[in-house]
C-alpha positions as CSV (number, residue, x, y, z in Angstrom):
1,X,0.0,0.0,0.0
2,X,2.7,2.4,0.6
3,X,4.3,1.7,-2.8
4,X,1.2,2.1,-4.5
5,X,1.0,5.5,-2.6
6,X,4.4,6.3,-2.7
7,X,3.8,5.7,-7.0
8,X,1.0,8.3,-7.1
9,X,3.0,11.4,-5.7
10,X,4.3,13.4,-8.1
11,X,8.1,15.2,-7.0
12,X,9.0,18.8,-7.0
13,X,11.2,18.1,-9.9
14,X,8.0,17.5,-12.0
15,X,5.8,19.6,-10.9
16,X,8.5,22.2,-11.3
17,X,9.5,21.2,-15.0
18,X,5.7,20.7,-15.6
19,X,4.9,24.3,-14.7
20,X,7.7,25.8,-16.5
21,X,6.8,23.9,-19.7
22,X,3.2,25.6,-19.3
23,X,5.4,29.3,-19.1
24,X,6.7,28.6,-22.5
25,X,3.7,27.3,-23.8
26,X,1.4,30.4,-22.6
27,X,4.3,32.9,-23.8
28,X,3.7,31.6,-27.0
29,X,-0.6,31.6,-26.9
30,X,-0.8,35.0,-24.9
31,X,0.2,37.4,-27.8
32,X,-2.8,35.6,-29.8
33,X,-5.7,35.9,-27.3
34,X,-4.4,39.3,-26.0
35,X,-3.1,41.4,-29.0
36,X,-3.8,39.5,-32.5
37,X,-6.8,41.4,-33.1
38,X,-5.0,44.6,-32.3
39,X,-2.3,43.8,-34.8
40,X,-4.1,43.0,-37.4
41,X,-6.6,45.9,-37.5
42,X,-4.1,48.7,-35.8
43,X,-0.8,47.3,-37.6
44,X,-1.5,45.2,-40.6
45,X,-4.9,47.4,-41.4
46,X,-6.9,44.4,-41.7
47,X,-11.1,45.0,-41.3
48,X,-12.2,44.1,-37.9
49,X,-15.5,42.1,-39.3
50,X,-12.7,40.1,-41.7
51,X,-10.5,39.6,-38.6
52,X,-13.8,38.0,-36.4
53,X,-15.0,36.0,-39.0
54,X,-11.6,34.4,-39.6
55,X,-10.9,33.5,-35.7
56,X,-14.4,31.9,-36.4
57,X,-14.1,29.9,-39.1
58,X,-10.8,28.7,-37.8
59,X,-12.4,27.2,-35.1
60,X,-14.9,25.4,-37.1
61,X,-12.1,23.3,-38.5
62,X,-10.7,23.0,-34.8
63,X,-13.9,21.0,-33.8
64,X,-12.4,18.6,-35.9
65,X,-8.8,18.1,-35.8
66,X,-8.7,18.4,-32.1
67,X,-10.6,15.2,-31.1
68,X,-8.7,13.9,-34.5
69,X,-5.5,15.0,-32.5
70,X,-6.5,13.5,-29.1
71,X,-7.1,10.1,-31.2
72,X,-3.4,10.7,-32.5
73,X,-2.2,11.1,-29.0
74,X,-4.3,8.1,-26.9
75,X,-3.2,5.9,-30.3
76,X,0.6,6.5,-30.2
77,X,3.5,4.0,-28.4
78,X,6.5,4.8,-28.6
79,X,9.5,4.6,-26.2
80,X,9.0,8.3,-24.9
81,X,5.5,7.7,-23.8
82,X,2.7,9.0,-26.2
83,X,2.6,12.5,-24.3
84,X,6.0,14.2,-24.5
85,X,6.7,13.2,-28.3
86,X,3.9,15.3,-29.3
87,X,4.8,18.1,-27.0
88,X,8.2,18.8,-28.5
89,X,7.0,18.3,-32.4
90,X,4.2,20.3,-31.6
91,X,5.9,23.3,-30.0
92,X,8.9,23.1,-32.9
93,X,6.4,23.9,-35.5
94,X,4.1,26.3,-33.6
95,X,7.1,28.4,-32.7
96,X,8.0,28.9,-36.3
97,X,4.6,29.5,-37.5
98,X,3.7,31.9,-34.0
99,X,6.5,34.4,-36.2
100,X,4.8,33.7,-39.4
101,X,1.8,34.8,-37.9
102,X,3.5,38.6,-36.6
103,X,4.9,38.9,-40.0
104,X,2.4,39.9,-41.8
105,X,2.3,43.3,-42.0
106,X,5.3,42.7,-44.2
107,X,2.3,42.1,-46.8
108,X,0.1,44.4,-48.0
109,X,-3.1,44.2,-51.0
110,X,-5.1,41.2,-51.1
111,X,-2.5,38.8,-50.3
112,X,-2.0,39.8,-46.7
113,X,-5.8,38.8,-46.0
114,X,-4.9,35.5,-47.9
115,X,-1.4,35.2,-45.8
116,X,-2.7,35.9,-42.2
117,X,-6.2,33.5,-42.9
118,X,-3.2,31.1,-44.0
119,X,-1.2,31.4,-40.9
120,X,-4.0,31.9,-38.3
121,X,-5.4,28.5,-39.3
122,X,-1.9,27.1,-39.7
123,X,-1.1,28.2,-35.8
124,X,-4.1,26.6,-34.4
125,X,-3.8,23.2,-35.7
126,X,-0.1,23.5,-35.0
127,X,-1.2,24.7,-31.5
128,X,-3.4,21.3,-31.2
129,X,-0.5,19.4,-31.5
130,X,1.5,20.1,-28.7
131,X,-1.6,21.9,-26.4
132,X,-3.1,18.4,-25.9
133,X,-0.8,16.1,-25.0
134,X,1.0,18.5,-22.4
135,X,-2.1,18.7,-20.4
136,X,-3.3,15.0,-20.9
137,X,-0.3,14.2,-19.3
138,X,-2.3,14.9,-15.9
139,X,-4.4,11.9,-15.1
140,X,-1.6,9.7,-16.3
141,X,1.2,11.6,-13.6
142,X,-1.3,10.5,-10.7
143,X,-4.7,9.1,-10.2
144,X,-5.0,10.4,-6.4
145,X,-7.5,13.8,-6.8
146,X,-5.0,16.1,-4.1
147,X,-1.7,15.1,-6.3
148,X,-3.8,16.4,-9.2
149,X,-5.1,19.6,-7.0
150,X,-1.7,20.6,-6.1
151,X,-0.1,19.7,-9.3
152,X,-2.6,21.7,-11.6
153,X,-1.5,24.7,-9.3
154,X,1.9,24.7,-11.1
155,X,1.1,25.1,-15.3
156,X,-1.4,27.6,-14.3
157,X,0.8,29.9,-11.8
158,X,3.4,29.8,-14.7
159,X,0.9,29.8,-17.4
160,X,-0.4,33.0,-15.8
161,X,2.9,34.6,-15.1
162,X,3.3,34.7,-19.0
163,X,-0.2,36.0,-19.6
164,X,0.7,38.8,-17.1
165,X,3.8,39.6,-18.6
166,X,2.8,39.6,-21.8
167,X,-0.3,41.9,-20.7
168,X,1.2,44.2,-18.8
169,X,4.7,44.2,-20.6
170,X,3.9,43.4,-24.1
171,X,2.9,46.8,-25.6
172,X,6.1,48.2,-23.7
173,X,8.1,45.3,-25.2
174,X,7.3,46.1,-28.6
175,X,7.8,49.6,-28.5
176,X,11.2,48.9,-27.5
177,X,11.8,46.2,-29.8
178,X,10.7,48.1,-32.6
179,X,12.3,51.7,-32.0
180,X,8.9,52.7,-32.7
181,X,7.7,50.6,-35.5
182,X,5.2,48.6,-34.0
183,X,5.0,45.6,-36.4
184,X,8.7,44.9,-36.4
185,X,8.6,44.9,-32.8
186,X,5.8,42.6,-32.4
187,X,8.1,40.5,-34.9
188,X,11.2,40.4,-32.8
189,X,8.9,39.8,-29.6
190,X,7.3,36.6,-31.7
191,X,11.0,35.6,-32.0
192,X,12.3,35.5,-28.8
193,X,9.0,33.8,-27.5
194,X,9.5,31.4,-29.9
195,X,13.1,30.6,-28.5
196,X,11.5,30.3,-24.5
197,X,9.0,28.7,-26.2
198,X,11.3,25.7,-27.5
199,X,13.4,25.5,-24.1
200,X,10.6,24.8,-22.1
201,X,9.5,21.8,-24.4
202,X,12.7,20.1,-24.3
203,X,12.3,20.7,-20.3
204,X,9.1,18.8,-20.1
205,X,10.1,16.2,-22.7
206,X,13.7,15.1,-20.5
207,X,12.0,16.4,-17.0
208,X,8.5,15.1,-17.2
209,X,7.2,11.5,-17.5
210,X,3.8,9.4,-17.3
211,X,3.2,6.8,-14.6
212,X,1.7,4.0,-17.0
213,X,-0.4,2.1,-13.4
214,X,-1.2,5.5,-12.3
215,X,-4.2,5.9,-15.6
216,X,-5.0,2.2,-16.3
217,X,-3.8,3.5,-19.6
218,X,-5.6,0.8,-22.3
219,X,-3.6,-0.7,-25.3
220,X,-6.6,-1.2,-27.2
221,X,-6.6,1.8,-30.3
222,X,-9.0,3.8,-30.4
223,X,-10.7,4.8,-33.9
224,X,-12.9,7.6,-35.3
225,X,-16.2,6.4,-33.7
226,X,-14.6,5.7,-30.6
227,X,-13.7,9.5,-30.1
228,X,-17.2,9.7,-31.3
229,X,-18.5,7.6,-29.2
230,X,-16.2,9.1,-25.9
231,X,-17.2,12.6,-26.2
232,X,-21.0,12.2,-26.8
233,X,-22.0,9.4,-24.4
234,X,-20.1,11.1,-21.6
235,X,-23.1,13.8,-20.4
236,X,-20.4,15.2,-17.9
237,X,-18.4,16.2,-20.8
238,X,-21.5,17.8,-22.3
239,X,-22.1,20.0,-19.0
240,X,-18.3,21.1,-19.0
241,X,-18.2,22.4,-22.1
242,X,-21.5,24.2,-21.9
243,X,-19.9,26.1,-18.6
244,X,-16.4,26.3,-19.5
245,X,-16.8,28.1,-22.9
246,X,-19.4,30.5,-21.8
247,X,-16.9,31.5,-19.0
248,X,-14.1,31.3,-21.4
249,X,-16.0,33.6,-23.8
250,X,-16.6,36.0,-20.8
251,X,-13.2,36.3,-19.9
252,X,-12.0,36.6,-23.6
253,X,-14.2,39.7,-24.3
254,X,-12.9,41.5,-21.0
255,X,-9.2,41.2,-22.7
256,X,-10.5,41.7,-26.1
257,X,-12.4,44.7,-25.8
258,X,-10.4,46.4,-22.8
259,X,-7.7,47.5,-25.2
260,X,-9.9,49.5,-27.3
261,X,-11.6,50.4,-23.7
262,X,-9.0,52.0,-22.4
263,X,-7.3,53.5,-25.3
264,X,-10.7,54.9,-26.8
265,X,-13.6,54.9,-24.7
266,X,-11.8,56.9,-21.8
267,X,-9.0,57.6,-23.7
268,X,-6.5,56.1,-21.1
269,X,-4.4,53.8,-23.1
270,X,-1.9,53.6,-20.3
271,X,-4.1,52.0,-17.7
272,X,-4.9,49.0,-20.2
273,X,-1.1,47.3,-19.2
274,X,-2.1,48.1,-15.3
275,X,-5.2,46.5,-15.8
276,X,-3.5,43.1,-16.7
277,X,-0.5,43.6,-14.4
278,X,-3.0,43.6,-11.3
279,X,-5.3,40.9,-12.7
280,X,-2.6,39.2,-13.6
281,X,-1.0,39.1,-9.7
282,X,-4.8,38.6,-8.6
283,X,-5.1,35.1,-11.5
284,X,-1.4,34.0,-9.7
285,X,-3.0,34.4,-6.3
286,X,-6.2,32.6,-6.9
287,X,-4.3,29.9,-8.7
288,X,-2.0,29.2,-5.5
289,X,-4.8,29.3,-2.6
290,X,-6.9,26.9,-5.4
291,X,-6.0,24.0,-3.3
292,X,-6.6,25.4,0.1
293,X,-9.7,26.7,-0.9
294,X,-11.1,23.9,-2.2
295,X,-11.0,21.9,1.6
296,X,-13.0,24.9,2.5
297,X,-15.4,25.3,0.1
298,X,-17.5,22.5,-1.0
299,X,-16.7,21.9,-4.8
300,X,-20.5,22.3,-5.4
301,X,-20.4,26.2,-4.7
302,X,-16.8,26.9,-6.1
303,X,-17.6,27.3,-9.3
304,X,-20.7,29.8,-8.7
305,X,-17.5,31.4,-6.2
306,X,-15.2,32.2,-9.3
307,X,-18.2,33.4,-11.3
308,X,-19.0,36.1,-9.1
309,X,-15.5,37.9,-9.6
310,X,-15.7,38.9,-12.8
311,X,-18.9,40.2,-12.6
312,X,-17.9,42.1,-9.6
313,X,-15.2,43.4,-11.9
314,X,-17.4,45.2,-14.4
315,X,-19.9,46.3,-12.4
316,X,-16.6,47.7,-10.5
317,X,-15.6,49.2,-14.2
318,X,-19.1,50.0,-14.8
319,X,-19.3,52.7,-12.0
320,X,-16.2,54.0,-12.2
321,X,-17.9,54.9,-15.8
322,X,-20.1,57.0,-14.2
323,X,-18.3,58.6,-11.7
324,X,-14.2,58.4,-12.2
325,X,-13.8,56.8,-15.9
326,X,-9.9,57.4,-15.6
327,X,-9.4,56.3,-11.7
328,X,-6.4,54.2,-11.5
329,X,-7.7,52.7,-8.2
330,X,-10.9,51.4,-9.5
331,X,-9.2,49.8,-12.9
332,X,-7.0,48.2,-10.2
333,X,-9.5,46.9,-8.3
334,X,-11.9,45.5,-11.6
335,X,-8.4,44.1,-12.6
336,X,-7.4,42.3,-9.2
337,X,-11.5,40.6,-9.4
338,X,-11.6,39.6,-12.7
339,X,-8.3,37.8,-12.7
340,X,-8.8,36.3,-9.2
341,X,-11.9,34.5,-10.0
342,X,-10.4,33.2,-13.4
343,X,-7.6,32.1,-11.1
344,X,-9.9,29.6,-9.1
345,X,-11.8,28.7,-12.7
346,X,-8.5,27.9,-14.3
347,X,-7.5,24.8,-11.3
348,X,-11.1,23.9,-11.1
349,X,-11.7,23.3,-14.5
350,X,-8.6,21.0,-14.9
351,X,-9.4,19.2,-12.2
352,X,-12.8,18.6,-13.3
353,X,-11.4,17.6,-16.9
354,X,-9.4,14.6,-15.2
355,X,-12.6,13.6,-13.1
356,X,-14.1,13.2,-16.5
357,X,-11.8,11.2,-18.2
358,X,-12.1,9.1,-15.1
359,X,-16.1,9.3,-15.1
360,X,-15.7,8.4,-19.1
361,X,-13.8,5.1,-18.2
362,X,-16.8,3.9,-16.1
363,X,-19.5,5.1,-18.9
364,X,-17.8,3.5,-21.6
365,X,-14.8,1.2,-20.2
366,X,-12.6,2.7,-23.0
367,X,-10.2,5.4,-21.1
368,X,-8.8,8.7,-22.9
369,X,-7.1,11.5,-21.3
370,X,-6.2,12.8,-24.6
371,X,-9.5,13.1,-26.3
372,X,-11.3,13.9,-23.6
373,X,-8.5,16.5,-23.0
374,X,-8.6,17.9,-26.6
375,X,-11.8,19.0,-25.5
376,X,-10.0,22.0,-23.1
377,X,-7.9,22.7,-26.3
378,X,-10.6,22.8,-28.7
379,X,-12.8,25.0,-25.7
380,X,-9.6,27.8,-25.2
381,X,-9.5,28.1,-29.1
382,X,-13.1,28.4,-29.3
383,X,-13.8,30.8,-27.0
384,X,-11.3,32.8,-28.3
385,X,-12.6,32.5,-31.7
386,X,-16.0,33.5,-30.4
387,X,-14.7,36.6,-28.5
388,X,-12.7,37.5,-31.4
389,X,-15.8,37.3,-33.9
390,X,-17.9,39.1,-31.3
391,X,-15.2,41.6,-30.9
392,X,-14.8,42.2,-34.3
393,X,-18.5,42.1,-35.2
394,X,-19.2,44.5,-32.3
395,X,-16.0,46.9,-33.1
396,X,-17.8,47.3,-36.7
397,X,-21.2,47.5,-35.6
398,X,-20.6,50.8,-33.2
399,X,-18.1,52.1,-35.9
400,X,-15.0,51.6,-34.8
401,X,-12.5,53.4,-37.1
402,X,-8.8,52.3,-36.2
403,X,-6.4,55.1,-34.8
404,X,-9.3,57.7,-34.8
405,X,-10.9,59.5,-32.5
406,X,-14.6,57.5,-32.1
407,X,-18.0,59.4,-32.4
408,X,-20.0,59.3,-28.6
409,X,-22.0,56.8,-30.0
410,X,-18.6,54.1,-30.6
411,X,-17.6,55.1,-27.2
412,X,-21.0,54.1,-25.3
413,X,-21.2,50.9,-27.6
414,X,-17.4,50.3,-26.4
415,X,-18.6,50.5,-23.5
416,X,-21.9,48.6,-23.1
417,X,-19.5,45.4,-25.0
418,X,-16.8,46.0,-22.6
419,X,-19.0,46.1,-19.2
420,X,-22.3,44.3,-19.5
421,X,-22.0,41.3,-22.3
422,X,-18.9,39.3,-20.1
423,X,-21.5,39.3,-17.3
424,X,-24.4,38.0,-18.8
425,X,-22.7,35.1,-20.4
426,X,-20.7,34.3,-16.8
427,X,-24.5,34.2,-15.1
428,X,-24.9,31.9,-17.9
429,X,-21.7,29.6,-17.3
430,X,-23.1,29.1,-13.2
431,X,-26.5,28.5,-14.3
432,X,-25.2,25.8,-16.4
433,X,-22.9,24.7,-14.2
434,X,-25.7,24.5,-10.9
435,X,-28.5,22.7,-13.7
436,X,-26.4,20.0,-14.9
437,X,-23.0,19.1,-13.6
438,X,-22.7,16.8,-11.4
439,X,-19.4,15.2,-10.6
440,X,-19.0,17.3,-7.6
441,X,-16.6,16.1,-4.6
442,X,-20.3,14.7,-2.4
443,X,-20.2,12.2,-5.6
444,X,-16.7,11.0,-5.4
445,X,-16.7,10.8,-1.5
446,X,-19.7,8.7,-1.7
447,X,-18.4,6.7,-4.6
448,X,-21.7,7.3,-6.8
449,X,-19.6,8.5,-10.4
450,X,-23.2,6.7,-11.7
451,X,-25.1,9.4,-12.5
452,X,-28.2,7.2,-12.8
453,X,-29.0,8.4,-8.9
454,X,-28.3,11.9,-9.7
């Protein structure tokens, strides 16, 4: 028993390497959720409404080479494991196409709409590749529920150390990096994330390794209506994505719309890069007390917990409107809420992907960690892709011209897209969540995972 105990703990070293492979990983995603749109309509001069559609129609052929991917992953033996191979092939060609991607405004005329359609799709399959196997990894590194709490805590501090340098740095960055010329330094920044990118893939391919009796991991391979057959019997699954991605989407449009917030609506371009430096802190913070507050709080009410954050942050945003639009205080405090509640979302929601694949093993007695994990993958990209169609639809329906001053009519739309969509759709995400999910820590205490007596 205390080998079989002793087998499901998961070192410092790992959960060290495993967290710094998520750095690299999220330095390389960050500049896409947080400043894509930006570059391509402020930098490149591509249409907003041809920007939105393209993050949405790239998504559409996500839905299917993710769980395609996943397939890939659970189906592959090889010497390395069927994880870390992936990983490092993965990140080796995302890194070249992430500078691809910032080097478009070397284009100009029809062909740089052609070129950055080509790329953007190209960098999320590319993406897929190494995005799913490094967080399927989880179940198979332990199946014991607090060496998966504590571990999750590690990718997602690091993760959200890269998202809050790159938010409240990046701008800076490629100022710097570019003397000026903001698409050559949004270039060289691409390149040097690339690099950090690499090194922390080799780190998790030589530092990080699966426990093959920790995930009963099957030899069996699985085919196209198996993955089929995984994601649309398991109703748990169902519930997650419905929550997740209207969360997601939430917390996309916040970061999507608060850079034209700040830098038109109250003309305060400068507190944008405060605003993520503070949430980002506040994400850190939530992510590290994740495990401790989930022995206080009941996993039931957690989730409705993190939801309440972000709507606390633009009802904080939504007053200072009113009565100090350009209080530094306030944008802090909006910041630290919205960040702190995506903090606790962030752990909980990749735990709750490994009780899945776990709850999918006893509903169909064929186990997948990485299709059922391609699902957070394909959910990430989605939601961006939403926010970035509804960010670019919205930018052109209240007249957003780039690098103008906007009409009081684009300001107040900025502004009702900014402060009161993100809430509606996170009262959304804990209504879903309270109607249907159900794999809450009363089940797995009591051993019912059969939700036939739910």
């Amino acid at each position: 028993m205390r080998a079989q105990t002793d087998n499901q703990h998961i070192s410092l070293g790992t959960k060290l390497s495993y967290g710094l492979g998520a750095l690299g990983k999220d330095f390389g995603c960050a500049p896409i959720y947080i400043f894509l749109m930006f570059y391509y309509t402020d930098v490149v001069g591509l249409s907003a409404a041809f920007v939105g559609a393209l993050f949405l129609v790239a998504r559409v052929i996500d839905a299917f080479s993710d769980p395609l991917m996943g397939m890939i992953v659970d189906n592959t033996r090889s010497r390395f494991g069927k994880f870390r191979p992936w990983i490092l092939i993965g990140t080796l060609i995302n890194a070249i196409v992430l500078i691809m991607l910032f080097s478009a405004h070397l284009f100009d005329g029809t062909f740089v709409y052609v070129y950055a359609a080509f790329t953007y799709v190209l960098w999320g399959v590319t993406y897929t590749i190494m995005d799913i196997p490094y967080w399927s990894m989880i179940p198979s590194l332990s199946s014991e529920r607090s060496e998966r709490e504590h571990l999750v805590v590690w990718p997602r501090i690091f993760a959200s150390i890269a998202w809050t340098v790159v938010g409240g740095y990046g701008l800076y960055t490629v100022g710097v990096l570019g003397g000026g010329d903001q698409g050559q330094g949004f270039l060289l920044m691409s390149v040097a994330i690339a690099g950090l990118f690499i090194a922390s893939a080799f780190l998790v391919f030589f530092r990080v390794r699966e426990k093959i009796d920790a995930g009963k991991i099957t030899q069996e391979k699985f085919s196209v209506s198996d993955v089929k057959n995984i994601i649309t019997s398991n109703d748990q699954l169902k519930s997650l994505i419905g929550f997740v991605l209207s969360f997601n989407v939430a917390m996309q449009l916040i970061g999507g719309f608060g850079i034209y917030y700040f830098t038109y609506a109250i003309s305060r371009p400068e507190l944008f890069p405060m605003f993520m430096l503070v949430a980002g802190i506040a994400e850190f913070t939530g992510i590290f007390l994740f495990p401790w507050i989930s022995k206080v709080i009941n996993r039931r009410f957690m989730w409705p917990v993190a939801c309440v954050f972000p709507i606390l942050c633009c009802a904080v945003l939504f007053l200072g409107s009113l009565i100090a639009p350009q209080n530094a205080i306030l944008v802090g405090i909006a910041g630290a809420a919205v960040k702190f509640g995506n903090g606790l979302f962030n752990g909980l929601s990749t735990v709750m992907l490994a009780d899945v694949v776990d709850y999918g093993e006893e509903k169909t007695g064929m186990r997948s960690e990485s299709i059922i994990f391609s699902v957070q993958t394909m959910l990430v990209k989605a939601a961006g892709a939403l926010a970035g169609f509804l960010v670019g639809s919205g930018l052109t329906l209240v007249g957003y011209v780039a690098n103008e001053v906007q009409t009081p009519d684009t300001i107040a739309g900025l502004k009702v897209l900014m402060l009161l969509v993100p809430p509606v759709l996170v009262s959304l995400s804990a209504l879903i969540y309270k109607k249907t999910y159900r794999l809450d820590k009363r089940f797995h205490e009591a051993g019912k995972l059969n939700t036939a007596n739910a």
